[in-house]
N, C-alpha and C positions, 0 to 999 in steps of 0.2 A: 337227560332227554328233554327237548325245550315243549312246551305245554303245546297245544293246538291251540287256536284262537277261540274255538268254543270253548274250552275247559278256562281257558283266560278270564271270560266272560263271565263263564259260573263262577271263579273263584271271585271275582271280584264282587258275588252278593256275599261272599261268607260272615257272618257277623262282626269276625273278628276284626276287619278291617274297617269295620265303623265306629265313629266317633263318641255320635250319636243313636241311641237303639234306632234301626229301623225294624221294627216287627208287620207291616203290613206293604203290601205293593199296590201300586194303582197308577194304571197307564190312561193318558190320554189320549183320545185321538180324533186328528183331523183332515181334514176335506179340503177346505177351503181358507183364506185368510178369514174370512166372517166369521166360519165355525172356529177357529181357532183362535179368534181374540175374546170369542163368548167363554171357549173352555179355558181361557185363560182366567177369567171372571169367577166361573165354578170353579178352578183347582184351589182357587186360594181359600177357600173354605174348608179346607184340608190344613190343619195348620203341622207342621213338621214336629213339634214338641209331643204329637201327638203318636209318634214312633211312624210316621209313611212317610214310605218313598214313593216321589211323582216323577214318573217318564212321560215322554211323549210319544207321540209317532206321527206320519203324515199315511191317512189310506190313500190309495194311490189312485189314479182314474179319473180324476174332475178332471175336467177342460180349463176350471179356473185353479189349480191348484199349484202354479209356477210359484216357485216364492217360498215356501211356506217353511220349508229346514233352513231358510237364511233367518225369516222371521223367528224361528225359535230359537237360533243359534244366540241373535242378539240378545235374546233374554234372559241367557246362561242357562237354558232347562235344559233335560239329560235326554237326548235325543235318541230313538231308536229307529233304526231302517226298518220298514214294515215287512221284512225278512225275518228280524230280531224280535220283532214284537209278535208274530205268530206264534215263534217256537220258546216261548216265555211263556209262563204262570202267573198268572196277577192276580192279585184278590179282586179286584173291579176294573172296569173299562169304563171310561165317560167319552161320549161321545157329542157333540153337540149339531149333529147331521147321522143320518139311517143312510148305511148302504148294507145289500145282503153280503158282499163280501166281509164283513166284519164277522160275521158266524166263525169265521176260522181263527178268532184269539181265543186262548187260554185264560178266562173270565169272563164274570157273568157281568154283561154290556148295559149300562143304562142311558138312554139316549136321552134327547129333549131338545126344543126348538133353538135354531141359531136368531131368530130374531123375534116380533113379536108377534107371536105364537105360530100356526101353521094357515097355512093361506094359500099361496099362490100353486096353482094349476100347470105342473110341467110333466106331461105325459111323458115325455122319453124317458124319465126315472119312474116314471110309477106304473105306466103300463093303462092307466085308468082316465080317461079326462073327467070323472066327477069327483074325484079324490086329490087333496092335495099333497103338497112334498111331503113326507116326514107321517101319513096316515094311512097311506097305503100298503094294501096285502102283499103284492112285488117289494118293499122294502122291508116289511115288514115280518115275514115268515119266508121260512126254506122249508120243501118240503111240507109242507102242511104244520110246520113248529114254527112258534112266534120267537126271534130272534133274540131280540130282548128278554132280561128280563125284569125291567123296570124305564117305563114310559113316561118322562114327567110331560106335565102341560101346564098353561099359564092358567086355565078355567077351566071349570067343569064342561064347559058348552065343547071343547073340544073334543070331552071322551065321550059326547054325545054324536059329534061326527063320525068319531072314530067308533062306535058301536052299528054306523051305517057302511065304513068301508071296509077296514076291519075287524071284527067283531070280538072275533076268538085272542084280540089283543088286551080287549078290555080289562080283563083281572089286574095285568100288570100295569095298566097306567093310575098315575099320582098329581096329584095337584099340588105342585112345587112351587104357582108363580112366577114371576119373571125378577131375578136377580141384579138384571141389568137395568131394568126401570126404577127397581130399589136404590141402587147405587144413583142415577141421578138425581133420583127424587133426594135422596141425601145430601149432595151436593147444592140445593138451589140458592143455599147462603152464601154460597161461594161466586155467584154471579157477578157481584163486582169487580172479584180478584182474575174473574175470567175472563169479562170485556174487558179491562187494562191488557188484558195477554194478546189480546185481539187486535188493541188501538183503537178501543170504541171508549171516548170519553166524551166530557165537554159536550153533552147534549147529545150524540149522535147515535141514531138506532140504525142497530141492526138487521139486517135481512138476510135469512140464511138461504140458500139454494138447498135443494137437495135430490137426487135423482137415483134412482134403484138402475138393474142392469135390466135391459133385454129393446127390443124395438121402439116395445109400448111403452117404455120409461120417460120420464121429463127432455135428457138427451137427448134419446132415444128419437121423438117425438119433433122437441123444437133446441137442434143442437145451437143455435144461436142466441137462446134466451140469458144467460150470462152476462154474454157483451151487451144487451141492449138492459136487459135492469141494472150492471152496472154506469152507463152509461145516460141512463133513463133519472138518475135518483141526485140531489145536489150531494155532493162530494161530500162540503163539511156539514152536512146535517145527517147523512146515512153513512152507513159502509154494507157491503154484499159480500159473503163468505159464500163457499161453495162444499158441500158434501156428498162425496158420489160414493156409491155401492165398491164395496173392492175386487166384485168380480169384472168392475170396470176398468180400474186397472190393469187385475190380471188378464184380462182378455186381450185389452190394445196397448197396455206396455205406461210403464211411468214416463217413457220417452214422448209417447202417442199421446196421452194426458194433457202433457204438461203444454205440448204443439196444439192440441186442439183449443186450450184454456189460454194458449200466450196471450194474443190479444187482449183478452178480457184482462188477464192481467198485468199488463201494462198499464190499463186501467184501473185500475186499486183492488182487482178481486182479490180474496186469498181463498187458498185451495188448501183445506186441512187434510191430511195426510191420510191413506185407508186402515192405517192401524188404531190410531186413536187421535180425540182432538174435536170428535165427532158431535161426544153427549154436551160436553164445555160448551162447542158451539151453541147448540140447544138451549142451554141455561142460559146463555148470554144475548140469546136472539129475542124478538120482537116480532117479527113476520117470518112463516117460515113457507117460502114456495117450493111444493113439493107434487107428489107423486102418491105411490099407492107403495111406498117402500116402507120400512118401518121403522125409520128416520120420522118420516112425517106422521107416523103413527102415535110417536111418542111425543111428539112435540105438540100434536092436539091433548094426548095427555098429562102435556105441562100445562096447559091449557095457553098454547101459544097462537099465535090468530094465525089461522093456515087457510091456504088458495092451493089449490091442486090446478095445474097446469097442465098434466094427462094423471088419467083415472084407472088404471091399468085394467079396467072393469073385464076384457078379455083372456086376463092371462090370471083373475081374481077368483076363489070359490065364492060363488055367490051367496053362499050361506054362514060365510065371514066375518066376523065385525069391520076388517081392515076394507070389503066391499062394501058396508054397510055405510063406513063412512066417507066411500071414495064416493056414491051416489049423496051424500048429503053434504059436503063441504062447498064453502065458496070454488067457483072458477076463477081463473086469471085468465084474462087474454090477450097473450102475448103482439100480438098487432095492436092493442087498443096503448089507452095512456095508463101505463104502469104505475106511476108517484098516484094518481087520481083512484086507481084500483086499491092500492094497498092500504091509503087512507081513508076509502070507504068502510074496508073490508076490519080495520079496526073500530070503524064509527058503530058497524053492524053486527060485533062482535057477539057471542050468546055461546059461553061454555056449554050450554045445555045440551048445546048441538051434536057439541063433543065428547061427550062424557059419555055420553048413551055407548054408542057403539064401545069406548074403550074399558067401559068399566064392562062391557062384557068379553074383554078379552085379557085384563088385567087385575086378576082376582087378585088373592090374599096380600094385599101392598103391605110392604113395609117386615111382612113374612116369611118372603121366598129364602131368604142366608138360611133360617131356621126349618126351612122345610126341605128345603136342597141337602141339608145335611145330614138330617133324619134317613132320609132314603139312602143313602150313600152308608153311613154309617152299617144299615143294616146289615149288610153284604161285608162289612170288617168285625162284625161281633163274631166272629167266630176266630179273630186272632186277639180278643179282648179288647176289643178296642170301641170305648165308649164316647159316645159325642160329647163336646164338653158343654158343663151345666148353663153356661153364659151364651142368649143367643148371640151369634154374629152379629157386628154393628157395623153395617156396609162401609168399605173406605170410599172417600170421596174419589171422584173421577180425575184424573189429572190435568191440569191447565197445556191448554191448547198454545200450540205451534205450527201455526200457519205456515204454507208456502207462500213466499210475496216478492213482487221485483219490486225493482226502484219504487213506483208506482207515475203515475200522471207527472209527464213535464208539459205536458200543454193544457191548457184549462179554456174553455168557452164562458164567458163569464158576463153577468148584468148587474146592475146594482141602480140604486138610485139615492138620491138625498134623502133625508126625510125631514118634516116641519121642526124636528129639533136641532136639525145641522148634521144628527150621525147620517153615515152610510151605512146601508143595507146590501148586504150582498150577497147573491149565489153563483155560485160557477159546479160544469160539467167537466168529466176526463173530455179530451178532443181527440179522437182515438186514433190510431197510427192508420190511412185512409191504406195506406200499401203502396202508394205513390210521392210521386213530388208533384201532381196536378190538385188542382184547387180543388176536389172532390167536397169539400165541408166535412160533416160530422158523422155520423152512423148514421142521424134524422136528417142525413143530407141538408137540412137546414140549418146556420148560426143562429146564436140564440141573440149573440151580442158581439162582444170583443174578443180577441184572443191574448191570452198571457202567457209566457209559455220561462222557466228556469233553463238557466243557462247549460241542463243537461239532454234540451231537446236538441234531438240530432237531425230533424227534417228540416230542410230549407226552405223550404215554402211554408213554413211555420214558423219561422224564426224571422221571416221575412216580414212576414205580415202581422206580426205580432205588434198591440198597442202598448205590451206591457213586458220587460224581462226583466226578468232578477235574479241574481248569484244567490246559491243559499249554502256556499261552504265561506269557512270564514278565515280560515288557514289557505288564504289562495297563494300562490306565483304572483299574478297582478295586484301594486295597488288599489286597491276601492276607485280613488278619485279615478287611479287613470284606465279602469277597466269601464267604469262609468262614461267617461267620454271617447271611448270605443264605440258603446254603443248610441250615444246620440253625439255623433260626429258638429254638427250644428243645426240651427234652428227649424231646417227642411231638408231634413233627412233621419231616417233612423227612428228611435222607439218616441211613442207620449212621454212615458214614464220608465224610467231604469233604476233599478233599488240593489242596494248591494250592504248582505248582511255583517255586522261588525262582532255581533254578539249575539244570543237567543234571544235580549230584547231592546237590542239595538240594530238601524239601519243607517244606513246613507243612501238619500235619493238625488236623480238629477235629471230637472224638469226638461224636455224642449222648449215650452213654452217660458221665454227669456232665459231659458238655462241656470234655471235656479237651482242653487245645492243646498242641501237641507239634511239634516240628521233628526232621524224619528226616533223616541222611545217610550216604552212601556215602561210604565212609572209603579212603583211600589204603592200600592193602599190599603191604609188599616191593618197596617204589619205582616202584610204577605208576602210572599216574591213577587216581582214584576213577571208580567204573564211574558208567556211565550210570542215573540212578534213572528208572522208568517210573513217573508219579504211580498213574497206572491200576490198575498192577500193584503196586507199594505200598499201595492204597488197600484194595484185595482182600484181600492177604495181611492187613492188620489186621483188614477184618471177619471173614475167618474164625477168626484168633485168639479175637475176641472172641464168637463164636458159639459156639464148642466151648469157653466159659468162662471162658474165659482173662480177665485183667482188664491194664486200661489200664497199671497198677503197673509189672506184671512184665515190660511192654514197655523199663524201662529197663536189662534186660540184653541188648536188644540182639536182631534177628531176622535169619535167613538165610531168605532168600528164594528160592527152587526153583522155575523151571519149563524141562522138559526137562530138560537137562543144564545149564544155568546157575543157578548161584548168585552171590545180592548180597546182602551183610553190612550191615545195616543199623544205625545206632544212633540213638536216640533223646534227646534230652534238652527242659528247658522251656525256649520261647522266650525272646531276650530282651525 
């Protein structure tokens, strides 16, 4: 007679069929993709040699919770339908979000913030608008019995709120700290390794975005800010990452996302992904324009220079630290001059500012592995199972994987000589206007010239362009003869046309007398020859040649500046 599928189920815990003892159970369970990349964080503190088995589950009911059995599929975890997981026994439940439908698993539940700590005011789950998510009596107790039965918080000042909303909760909450802060904080030696992940070298800082979900959020707020700090910042001196909340996602779709972000990202944004990618960004950043999410929370407690752009102070418990410090950080104002903002904003920089508020919401640092465990363990001493003698030593966070298009084929650009002969030079993305009408820039206004690589597809770009350059090097076309495509002769067609040979080899061909010339970056001091940018080679000749300078005198050779990089260039006639 063939087994029912439940009996299947059960047989498939019988000891005999494992490898490895597992003598305790312990389910996960999640809400959201946020709660579910945190309880990702706490399970691994569970380590398997330890005889537990970790399932998961998805509780059912969020608005944002699309997604979330695909996300765990990928991670190979042992997933149960919240059907399975009801009618199951588990020695503990972790949860990293409070709903009262959790009362119905089989296990004593221990919950704890999905972010940093409990904050934000969303009465349709709590029933309360002075109470925040995650400490309210509605999520908190069924029937007059507290749900849980272990509470963790990030500091003590929470179970002080929580002794105001609900009270009869108190016994069971623990000051566990924040795991997640731990983990980056572990990471911050790894910031070199992270900005390489990123394509932040060669001088160039970072500026992270970062916007939580709901109206009052940075998006939320000013959905165009993106495009204009991308847009706003010289290219090879900064770069703009983006990190949004994943209920931003889930709400309006990775399709809806990626549409609302295109633009900008044709402009060099990168858009790190809502699973992870997020904290790396962090470590690697420099300015972090944000919100009242806890993104920006943390990043003040890296002690990164942050400008809040909206303050969510409306949808914030005022009695907070994360409001505490959404009223005391710099502002950004998106209308005003952004580059002039941010480098004030680090002129006037004063951790002190910052510290306050988060060292009151980010207690025992460096001890939450060892306190998270403690608790958890308690609730498996009853199948012997002791926590082991070594605290936890957080793994570092993993190197980010940015979403990125091609990035900028058109660039706005100015440069000038300078008293030593080099050229200085900055250039903007020149952002795709949506047209073939002469609209200019985002600032409506040019700044200078236009340069644009032979993979700009607008015509009226390509048209007016003083500068193009090929930057594959394995083309169809000849160099020479792609080159005199585009400067047909002496009055018509581009200043300057560059077409690249090598990574520190070019070929240029002037209008001006139609002179052919081969650039390279020369080896010195027994290094590699640096990287030649045709683009950026192409530029720095036509400015030369605009402030007068004549083709000749380019055979002594040019240093080429932007930021803080220099490339030594030299010239001579092809063969």
């Amino acid at each position: 007679m063939p087994l029912s599928p439940r009996r299947l189920r059960s047989r498939r815990l019988w000891p005999r069929w494992n490898t490895v003892p597992e003598d305790a159970r312990v389910l996960g369970v999640a809400r959201t993709l946020t709660s579910a990349t945190r309880l990702m964080d706490v399970l691994r503190l569970l380590p398997p040699e330890d005889g537990i088995r970790v399932s998961v589950t998805v509780n059912p009911g969020s608005v944002f919770g699309d997604g979330l059995a695909d996300y765990f599929d990928a991670l190979g975890a042992t997933v149960l339908s919240w059907r399975e997981a009801t009618r199951q026994r588990f020695d503990l439940a972790v949860a990293c979000a409070v709903h009262p439908s959790m009362r119905r698993l089989d296990a004593p539940l221990m919950v704890m913030p999905h972010g940093a700590g409990y904050n934000r005011l969303v009465t349709e789950s709590t029933g309360d608008p002075s109470a925040p998510a995650g400490l309210s009596r509605r999520e908190l107790t069924r029937w007059g019995r507290v749900v849980p039965a272990a509470i963790g918080v990030s500091h003590d000042e929470q179970i002080a709120r929580l002794a105001r909303t609900c009270p009869e909760a108190v016994p069971v909450a623990h000051l566990i700290g924040d795991y997640c802060f731990d983990r980056i904080a572990q990471s911050v030696p790894r910031r070199d390794l992270y900005r390489a992940s990123l394509g932040v070298g060669h001088g160039r800082r970072l500026v992270v975005i970062n916007s939580t979900w709901s109206e009052h959020s940075l998006l939320g707020r000013h959905p165009d800010l993106p495009l204009k700090l991308v847009s706003a910042l010289p290219a090879d001196e900064y770069a703009v990452a983006i990190v949004l909340h994943p209920n931003v996602w889930a709400r309006h779709s990775r399709y809806g996302v990626r549409r609302l972000l295109g633009t900008a990202m044709d402009a060099g944004l990168l858009v790190l992904p809502p699973e992870e990618g997020w904290r790396a960004a962090l470590i690697a950043s420099d300015w972090v324009v944000g919100d009242h999410g806890s993104t920006t929370f943390y990043s003040a407690a890296l002690d990164r220079v942050v400008l809040l752009a909206a303050t969510g102070l409306d949808e914030l418990d005022p009695a907070s630290p994360t409001a505490a410090l959404s009223r005391a950080a710099p502002r950004l104002d998106p209308e005003g001059d952004l580059l002039d903002q941010l480098l004030t904003a680090a002129e006037r920089h004063h951790p002190e500012r910052q510290q306050g508020p988060t060292d009151s919401q980010l207690a025992a640092r460096g001890e939450a592995g060892r306190r998270h465990r403690e608790v958890m363990y308690r609730f498996l001493a009853r199948r012997h199972i002791r926590p082991p003698a070594t605290p936890p030593d957080p793994d570092p966070v993993p190197e980010p994987r940015p979403e990125r298009h091609l990035g900028p084929t058109a660039y706005d650009v100015t440069g000038e000589v300078l008293p030593d002969d080099s050229v200085a030079l900055r250039r903007w993305p020149a952002v795709r206007p949506g047209c073939e009408e002469p609209r200019g820039l985002v600032d409506e206004e040019s700044r200078g010239f236009l340069a644009v690589t032979d993979e700009e597809t607008s015509g009226y770009k390509r048209s007016s362009a003083a500068v193009v350059a090929r930057t594959v090097t394995d083309a169809e076309l000849a160099p020479v003869d792609w080159l005199r495509g585009r400067i047909p002769d002496a009055h018509a067609g581009h200043d300057v046309a560059v077409a690249a040979l090598a990574d520190d080899r070019c070929l240029l061909l002037l209008r001006t007398g139609e002179v052919l010339l081969e650039a390279h970056a020369p080896r010195s001091f027994g290094h590699p020859a640096a990287r030649l940018d045709p683009l950026l080679l192409g530029s720095a000749v036509a400015v030369w040649l605009h402030e007068k300078r004549t083709a000749e005198e380019l055979s002594a050779g040019l240093l080429l500046r932007t930021g803080v990089r220099c490339v030594r260039v030299t010239f001579t006639a092809p063969p």
